[in-house]
C-alpha positions in Angstrom: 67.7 36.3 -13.6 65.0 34.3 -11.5 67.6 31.5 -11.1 69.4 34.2 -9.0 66.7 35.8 -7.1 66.0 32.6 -6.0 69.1 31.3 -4.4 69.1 34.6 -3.0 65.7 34.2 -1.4 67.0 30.9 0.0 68.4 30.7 3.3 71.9 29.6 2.9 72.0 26.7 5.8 69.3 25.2 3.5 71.8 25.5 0.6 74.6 24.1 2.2 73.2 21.4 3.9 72.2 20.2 0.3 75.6 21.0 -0.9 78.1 19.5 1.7 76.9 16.1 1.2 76.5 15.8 -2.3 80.5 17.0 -2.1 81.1 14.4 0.1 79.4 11.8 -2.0 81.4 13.5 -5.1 85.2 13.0 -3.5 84.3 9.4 -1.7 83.7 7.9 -6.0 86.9 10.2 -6.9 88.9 8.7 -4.2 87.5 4.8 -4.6 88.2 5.4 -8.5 91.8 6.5 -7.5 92.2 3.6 -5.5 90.9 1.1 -7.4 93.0 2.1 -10.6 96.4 2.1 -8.1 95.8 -1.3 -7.5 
């Protein structure tokens, strides 16, 4: 379980700052596919 241990040992501001935008990145192509397919 070093893949655990790991996030663990990491600080989780680090984790989230890497998270949040790649979510953001993630629902902005969901949402411009939605669109796109509407129209």
């Amino acid at each position: 379980m070093v893949l655990h241990v790991n996030l663990k040992s990491m600080p989780m501001s680090q984790t989230w700052s890497y998270t949040i935008p790649h979510l953001e990145i993630l629902c902005h192509d969901i949402f411009l596919d939605s669109i796109i397919q509407l129209s």
